[in-house]
MIKOLTI-874690 format. One record per atom (N, C-alpha, C): x, y, z; residue in one letter. Coordinates in steps of 0.05 Angstrom, whole numbers, plus 5000, padded with zeros to 4 digits. Example, Ala and Ser with C-alpha at 12.3 -4.5 7.8 and 13.67 -1.06 7.14 Angstrom:
<recs>
526448865156A 524649105156A 526449345156A 525749555142S 527349795143S 525850015157S 
</recs>
This chain:
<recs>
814868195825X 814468305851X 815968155872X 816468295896X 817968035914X 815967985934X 816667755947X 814967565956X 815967785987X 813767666008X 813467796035X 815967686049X 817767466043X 820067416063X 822167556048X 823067636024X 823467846003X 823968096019X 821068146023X 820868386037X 821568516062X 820168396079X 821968286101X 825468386105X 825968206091X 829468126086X 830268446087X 829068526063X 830568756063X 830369016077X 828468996094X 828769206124X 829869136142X 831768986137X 833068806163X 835969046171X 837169016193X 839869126200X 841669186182X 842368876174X 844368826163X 844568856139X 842469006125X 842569096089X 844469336093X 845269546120X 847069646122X 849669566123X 850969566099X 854769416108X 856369786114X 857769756136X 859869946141X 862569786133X 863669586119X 865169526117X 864669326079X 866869506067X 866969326035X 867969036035X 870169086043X 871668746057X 872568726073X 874868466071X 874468426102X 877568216085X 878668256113X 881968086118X 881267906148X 881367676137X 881367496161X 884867396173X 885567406189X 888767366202X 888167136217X 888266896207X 887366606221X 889866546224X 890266516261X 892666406273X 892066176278X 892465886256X 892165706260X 893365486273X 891965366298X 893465156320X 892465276348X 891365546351X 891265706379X 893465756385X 893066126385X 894666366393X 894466266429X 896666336436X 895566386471X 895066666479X 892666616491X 892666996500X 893267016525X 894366856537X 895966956561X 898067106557X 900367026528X 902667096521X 902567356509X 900067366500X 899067676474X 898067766488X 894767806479X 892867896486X 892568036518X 892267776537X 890167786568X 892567716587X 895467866577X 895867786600X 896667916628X 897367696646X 896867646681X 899667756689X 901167876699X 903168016709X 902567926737X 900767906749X 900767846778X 899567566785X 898967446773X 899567116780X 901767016772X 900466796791X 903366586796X 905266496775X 907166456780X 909766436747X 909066266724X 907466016745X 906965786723X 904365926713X 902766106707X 900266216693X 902066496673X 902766596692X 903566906679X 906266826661X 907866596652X 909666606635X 912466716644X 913766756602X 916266926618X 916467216608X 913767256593X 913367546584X 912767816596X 913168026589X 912068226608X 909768436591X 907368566608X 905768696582X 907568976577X 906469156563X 907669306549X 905169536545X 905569846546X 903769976547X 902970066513X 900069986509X 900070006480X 899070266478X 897270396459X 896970666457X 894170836457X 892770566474X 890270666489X 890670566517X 889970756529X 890170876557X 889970566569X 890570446582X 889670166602X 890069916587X 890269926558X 889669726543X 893169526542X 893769366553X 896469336553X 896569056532X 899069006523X 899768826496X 902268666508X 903668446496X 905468346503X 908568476490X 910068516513X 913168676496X 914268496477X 913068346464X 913668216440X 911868286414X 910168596417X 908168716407X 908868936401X 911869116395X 911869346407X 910069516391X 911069436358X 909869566339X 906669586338X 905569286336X 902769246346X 901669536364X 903069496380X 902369686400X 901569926403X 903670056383X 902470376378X 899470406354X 898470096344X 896570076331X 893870046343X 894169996368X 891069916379X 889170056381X 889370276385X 887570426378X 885570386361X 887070286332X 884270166314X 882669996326X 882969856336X 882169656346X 880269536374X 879069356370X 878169276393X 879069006404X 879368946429X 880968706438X 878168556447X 877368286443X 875868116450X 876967996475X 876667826500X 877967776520X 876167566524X 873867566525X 871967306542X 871067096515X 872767076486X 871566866476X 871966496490X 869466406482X 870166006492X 868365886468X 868665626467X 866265586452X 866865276467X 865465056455X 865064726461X 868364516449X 870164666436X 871364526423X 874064526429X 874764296445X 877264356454X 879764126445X 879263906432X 881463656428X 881663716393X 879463786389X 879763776353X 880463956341X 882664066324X 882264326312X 880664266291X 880664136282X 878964176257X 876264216261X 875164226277X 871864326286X 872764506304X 875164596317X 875464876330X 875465096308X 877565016284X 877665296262X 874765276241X 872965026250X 870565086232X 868465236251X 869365196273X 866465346292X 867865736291X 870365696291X 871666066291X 870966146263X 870465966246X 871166056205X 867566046206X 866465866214X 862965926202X 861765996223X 861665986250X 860565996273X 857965746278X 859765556262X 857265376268X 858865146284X 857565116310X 859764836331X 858364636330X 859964426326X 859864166311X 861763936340X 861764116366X 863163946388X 865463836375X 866163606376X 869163526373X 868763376346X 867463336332X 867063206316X 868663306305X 870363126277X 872763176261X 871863156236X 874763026229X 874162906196X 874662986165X 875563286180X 876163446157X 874663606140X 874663676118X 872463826099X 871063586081X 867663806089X 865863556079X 864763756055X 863063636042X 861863756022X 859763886035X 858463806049X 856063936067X 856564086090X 859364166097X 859764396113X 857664686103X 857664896122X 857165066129X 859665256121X 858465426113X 860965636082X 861665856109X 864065976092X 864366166116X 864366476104X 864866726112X 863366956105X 864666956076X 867966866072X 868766936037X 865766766017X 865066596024X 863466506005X 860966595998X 859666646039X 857066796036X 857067046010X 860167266024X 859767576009X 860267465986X 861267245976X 861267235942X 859567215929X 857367065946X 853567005936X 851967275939X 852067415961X 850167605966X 851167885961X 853967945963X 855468155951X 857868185928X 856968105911X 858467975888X 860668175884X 862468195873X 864768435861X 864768425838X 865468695822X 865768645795X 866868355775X 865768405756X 867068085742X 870068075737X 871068205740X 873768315730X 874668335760X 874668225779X 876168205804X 875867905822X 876567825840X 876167485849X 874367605876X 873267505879X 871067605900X 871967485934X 874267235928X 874067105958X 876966915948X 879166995970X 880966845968X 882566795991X 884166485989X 885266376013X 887966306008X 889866446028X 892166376022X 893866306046X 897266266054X 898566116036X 898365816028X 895865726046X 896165456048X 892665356044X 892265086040X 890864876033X 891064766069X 891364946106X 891664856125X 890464506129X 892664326133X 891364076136X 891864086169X 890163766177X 889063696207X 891063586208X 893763596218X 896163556224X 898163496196X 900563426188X 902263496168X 901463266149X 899963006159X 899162886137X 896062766130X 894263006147X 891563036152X 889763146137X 887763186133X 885563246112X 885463546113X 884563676088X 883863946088X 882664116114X 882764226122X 881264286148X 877764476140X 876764396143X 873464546144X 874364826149X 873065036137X 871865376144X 872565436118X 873665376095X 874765556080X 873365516056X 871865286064X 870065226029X 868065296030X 866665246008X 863865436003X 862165186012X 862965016019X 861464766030X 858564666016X 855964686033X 853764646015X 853064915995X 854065125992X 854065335969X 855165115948X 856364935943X 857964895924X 860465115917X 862364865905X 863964835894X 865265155878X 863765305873X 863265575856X 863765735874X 863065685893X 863665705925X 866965855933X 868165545927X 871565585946X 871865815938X 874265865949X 875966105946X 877366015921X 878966285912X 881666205895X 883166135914X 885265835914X 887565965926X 889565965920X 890666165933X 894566255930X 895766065944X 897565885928X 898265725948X 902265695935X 903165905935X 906365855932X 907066095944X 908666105958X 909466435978X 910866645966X 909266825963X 909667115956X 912067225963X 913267085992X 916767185991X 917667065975X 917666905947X 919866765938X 920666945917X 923166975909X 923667085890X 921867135860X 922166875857X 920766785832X 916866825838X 916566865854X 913666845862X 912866985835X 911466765829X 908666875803X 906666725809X 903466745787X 902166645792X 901066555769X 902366375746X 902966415715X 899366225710X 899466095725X 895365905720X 894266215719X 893866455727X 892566655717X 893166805703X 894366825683X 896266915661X 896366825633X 896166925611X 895366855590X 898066685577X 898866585556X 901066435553X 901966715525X 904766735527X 904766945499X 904066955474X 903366695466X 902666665440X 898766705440X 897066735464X 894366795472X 893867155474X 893267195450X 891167495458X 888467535474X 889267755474X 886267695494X 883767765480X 884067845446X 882567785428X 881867505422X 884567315420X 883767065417X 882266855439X 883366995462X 881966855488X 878666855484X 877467195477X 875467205474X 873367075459X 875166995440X 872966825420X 873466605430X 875066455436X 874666185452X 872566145472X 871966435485X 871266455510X 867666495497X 867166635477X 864266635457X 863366365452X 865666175439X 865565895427X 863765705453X 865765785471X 865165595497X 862165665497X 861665935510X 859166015515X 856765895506X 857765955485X 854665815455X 853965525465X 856665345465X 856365045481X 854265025495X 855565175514X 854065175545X 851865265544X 850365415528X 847765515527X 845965295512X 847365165489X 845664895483X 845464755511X 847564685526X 847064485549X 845564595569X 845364765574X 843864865597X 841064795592X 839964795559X 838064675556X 837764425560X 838364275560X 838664015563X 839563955593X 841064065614X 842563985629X 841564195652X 839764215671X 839564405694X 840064285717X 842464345717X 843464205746X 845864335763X 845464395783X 847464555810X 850564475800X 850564265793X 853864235780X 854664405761X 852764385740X 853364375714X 854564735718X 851064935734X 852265155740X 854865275760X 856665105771X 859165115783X 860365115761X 860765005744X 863364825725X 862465125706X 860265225700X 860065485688X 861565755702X 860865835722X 861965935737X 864965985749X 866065725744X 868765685750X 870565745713X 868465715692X 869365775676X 869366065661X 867266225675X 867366565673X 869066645696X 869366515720X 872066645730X 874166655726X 874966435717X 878266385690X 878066545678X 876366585658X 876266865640X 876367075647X 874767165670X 875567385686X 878367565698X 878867275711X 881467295723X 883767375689X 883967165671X 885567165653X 885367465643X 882867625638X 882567855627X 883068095638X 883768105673X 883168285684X 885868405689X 887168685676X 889368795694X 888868805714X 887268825727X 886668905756X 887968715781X 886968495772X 887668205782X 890168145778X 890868255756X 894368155746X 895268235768X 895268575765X 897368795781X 897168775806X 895168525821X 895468505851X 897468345851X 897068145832X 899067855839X 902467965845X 902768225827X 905068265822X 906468425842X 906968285867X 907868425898X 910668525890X 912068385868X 914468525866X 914568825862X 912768905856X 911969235853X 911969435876X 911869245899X 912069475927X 915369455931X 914869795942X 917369875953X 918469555964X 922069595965X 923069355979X 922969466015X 922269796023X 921869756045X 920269806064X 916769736043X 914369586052X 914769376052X 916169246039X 916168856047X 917968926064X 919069026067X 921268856088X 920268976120X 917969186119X 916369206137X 914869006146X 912668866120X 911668676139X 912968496143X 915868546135X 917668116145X 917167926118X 919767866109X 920467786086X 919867506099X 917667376101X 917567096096X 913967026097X 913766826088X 911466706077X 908566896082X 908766936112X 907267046133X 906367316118X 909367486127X 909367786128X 907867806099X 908867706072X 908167796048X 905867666041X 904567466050X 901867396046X 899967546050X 900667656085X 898867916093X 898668226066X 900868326067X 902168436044X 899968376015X 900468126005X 898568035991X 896168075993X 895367986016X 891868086014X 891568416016X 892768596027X 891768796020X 891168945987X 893868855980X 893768865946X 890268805942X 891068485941X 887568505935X 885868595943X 885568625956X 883468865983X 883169075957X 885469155952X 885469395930X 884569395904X 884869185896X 884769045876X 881368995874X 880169005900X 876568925894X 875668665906X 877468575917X 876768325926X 874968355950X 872568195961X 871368245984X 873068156005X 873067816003X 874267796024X 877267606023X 878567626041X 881067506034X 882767336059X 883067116068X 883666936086X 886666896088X 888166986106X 889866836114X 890766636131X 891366336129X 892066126146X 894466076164X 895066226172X 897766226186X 898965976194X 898965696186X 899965466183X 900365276154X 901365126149X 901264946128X 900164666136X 900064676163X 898164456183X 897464536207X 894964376231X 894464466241X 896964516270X 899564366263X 900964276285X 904164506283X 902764596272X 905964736256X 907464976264X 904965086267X 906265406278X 905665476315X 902265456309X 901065666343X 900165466357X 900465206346X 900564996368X 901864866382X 902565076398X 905265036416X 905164916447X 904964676434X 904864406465X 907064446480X 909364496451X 912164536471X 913164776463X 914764826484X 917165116477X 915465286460X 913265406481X 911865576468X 913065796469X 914765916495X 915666116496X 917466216474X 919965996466X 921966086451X 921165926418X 918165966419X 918065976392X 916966256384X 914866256411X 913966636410X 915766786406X 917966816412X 919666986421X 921766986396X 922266706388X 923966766364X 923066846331X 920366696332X 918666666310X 916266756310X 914666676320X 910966776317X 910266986322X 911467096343X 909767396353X 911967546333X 914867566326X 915767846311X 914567806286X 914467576276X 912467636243X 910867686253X 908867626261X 906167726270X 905968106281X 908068166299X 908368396305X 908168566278X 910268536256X 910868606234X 908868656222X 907668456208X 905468386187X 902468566199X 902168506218X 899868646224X 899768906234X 901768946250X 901469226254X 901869416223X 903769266209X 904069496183X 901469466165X 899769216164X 897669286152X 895069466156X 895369506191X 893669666207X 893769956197X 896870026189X 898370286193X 898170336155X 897770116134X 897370186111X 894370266113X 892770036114X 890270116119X 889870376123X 890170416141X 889370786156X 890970986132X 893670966130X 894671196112X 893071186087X 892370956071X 890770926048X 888271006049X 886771126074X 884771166080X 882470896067X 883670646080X 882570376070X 881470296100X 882470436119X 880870146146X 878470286149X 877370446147X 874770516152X 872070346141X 873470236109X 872170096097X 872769736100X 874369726113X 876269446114X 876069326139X 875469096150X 875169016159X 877268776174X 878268886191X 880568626199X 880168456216X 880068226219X 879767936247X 881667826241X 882367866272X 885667726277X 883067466288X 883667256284X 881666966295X 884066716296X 882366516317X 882866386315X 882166056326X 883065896336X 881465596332X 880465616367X 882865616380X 882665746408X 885065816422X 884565816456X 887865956462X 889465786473X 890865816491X 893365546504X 891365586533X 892465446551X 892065296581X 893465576595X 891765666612X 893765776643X 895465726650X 895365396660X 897865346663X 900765166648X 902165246651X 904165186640X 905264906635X 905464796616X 906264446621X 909664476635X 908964166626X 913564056630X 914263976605X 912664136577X 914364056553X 915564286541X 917864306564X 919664516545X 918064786551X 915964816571X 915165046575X 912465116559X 911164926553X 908764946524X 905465006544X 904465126527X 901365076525X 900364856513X 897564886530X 896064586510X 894264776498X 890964636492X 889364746481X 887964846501X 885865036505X 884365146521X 882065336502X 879265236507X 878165346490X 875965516511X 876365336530X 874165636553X 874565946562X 876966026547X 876366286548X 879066326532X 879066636508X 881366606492X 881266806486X 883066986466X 881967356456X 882167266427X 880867506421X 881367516387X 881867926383X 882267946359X 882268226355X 881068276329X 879068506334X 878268626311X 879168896302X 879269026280X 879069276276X 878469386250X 877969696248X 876469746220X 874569716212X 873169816190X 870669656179X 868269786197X 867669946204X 865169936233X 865669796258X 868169746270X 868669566295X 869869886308X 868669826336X 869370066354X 872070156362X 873470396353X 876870336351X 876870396391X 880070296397X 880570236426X 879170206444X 878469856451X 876469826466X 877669576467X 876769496508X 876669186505X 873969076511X 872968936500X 871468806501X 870368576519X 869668516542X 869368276554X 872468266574X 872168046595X 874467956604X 874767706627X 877067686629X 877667266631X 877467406661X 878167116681X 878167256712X 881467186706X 881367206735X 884467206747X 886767046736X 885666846721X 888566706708X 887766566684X 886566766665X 885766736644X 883966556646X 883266316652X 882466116649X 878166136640X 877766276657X 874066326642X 873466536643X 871766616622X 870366926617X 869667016642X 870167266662X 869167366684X 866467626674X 866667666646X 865067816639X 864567856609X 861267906606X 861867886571X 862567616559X 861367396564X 862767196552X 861267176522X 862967126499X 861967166472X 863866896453X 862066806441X 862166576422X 862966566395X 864866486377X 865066536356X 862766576334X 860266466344X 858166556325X 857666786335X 857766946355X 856867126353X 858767316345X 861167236344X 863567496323X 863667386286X 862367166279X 861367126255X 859167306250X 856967236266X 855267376264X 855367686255X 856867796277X 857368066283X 859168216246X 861168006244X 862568026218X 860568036192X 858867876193X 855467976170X 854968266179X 855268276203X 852668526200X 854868706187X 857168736199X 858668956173X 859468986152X 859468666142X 858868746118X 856368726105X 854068756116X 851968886101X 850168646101X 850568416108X 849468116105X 848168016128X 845867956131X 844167906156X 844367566156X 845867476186X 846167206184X 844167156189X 841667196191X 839567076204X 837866996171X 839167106157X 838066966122X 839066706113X 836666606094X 836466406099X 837566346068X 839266196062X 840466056030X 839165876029X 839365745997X 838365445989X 842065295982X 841865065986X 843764915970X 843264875951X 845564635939X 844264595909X 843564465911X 841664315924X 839064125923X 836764335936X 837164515925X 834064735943X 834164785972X 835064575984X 834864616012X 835464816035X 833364966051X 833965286060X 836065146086X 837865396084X 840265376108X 840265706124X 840265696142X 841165996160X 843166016151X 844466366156X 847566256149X 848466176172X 848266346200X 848666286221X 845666276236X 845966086255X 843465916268X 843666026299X 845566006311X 845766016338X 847366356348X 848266546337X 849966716343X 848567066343X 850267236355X 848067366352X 850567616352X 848867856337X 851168056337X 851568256356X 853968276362X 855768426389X 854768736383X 853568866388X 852969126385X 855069296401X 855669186423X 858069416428X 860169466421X 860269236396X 863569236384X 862769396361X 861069506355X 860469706336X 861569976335X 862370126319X 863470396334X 860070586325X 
</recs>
């Protein structure tokens, strides 16, 4: 029988998911949304930049002319405008408070074992995928806290354990040679012979489990039916294998790391996967953290991949009749400063007010959401917190953050504690 918090549980909201998975677009270092998103055409030069907006394809909703393509996409979409949260010197507790919605102030340090998991890990626990597909994956990068800095927090399964992480993809899908041969059988391995290896093992493990009940032991199990999984599954193969799309869908989303990663996750999207992360850095200092020459890095580099990659995933989505069920968050750590430095034209960090974008999945198509006052600088309305667009990201897919997990020492955890879900970003 189930017990009364059992019960409970399951009259809750969020046993409704309008969304199967979910594509996270983590612009890691802080996007500026002065430059994208929020911006100011009528303030002063040093706030408003050297960009101009651009009319996107809901009525009022304007984008940066370094967006064009973006642009005729918004519609899916909803624009966030009034996010802030507490975290403004550290990225590495900025992309763990945007990736779990749990703020941890400036505290650093990198990834701990007792972090706070973020939704790929939750939906892998509470909405599992067939065995024959990877349930939660992070790619192109392992993002560290600057180029010779520690893993960055949000992407592990933290106190879930280890069984937890994601897979990740970590060699770039533009490369010629791009394979992914660790999930691939060797030619001389059938997958008759795999199987009985895979029986042999089993039997082991079932003596030890007698002997051995312990939260490890069941990771190191776990990580060993997903190998098998993965090894067994066409399904899983035929995502890896991007060489299979037209050459002019890749060269839609932009032949480099970026464009075909995105590219990549939809595969899997297809493929069954719940959820799927992209890190748009290889550190946290690398790409959207642009102290200096923010402009003519926007302009030469960040925003046209980005233009590329996402608008054509918006525009596959829909033709595949996939965004309804799919879930996209453009996110990120936070945004740049109002005003303008003297390095070469750069933003700093600014975390009191920033945009993000959602769309698909149950998110309300063309809509903005909230908004900054006069020079971007603080929410003038609607001000909303990354737990509460974590939050809000459970409720569509079907998962009530207000439930409560055990670790692997028993111990009950919320998933989210402080956040609460955005009902008007619902369609």
């Amino acid at each position: 029988g189930l017990s009364l918090p059992q019960l409970l549980a399951s009259d809750r909201p969020g046993k409704t998911a309008k969304a199967d998975s979910c594509i996270i677009i983590f612009l890691n270092g802080g996007a500026p949304h002065l430059d994208m998103w929020d911006m100011k055409p009528n303030a002063p030069k040093e706030i408003r930049g050297e960009f101009s907006p651009i009319r996107s394809s809901v009525p009022g909703m304007q984008v940066c002319e370094l967006l064009p393509k973006l642009a005729k996409q918004m519609h899916h979409t909803t624009l966030v405008r009034s996010m802030h949260h507490s975290v403004n010197n550290s990225h590495v507790a900025a992309v763990y408070v945007a990736l779990t919605g749990h703020d941890r102030g400036e505290q650093g340090g990198g990834f701990k074992p007792t972090d706070n998991p973020p939704p790929g890990a939750v939906a892998a626990h509470l909405r599992p995928t067939p065995v024959d597909t990877v349930p939660y994956v992070s790619l192109p990068y392992k993002t560290k806290e600057g180029a010779k800095g520690p893993p960055q927090p949000g992407f592990y399964g933290g106190w879930m354990g280890q069984g937890y992480d994601p897979l990740w993809i970590l060699k770039d899908p533009n490369a010629k040679d791009f394979s992914v041969p660790e999930f691939s059988l060797n030619q001389d391995i059938s997958t008759e012979r795999l199987e009985k290896r895979a029986s042999l093992l089993s039997s082991y493990n079932d003596r030890l489990k007698g002997d051995i009940q312990s939260r490890p032991f069941a990771a190191i199990d776990r990580f060993q039916q997903q190998a098998f999984d993965i090894l067994t599954s066409r399904t899983v193969q035929s995502a890896f294998r991007i060489q299979e799309e037209k050459e002019s869908t890749r060269e839609r989303y932009g032949r480099n790391i970026y464009g075909q990663s995105v590219l990549l996750a939809r595969r899997l999207i297809e493929a069954g996967t719940r959820v799927v992360t992209v890190s748009w850095a290889p550190d946290a200092n690398a790409t959207w953290d642009t102290h200096g020459g923010n402009f003519k890095k926007l302009k030469n580099t960040l925003l046209p991949q980005f233009d590329a990659s996402c608008s054509s995933l918006l525009q596959d989505l829909h033709e595949r009749g996939m965004l309804e069920r799919t879930l996209v968050a453009v996110l990120g750590d936070f945004g740049r400063t109002p005003k303008i430095n003297k390095s070469d034209g750069g933003r700093d960090h600014w975390n009191f007010c920033y945009s993000i974008m959602l769309a698909g999945g149950g998110i309300r198509p063309g809509f903005v959401y909230g908004a900054s006052d006069r020079t971007g600088a603080f929410p003038n309305d609607m001000p909303t917190t990354p737990s509460d667009i974590i939050a809000t990201i459970y409720r569509l897919l079907g998962i009530d953050h207000r439930q409560q997990l055990n670790d692997r020492f028993d111990r009950p955890h919320q998933i989210v504690t402080k956040g609460n879900v955005v009902h008007d970003l619902l369609a």
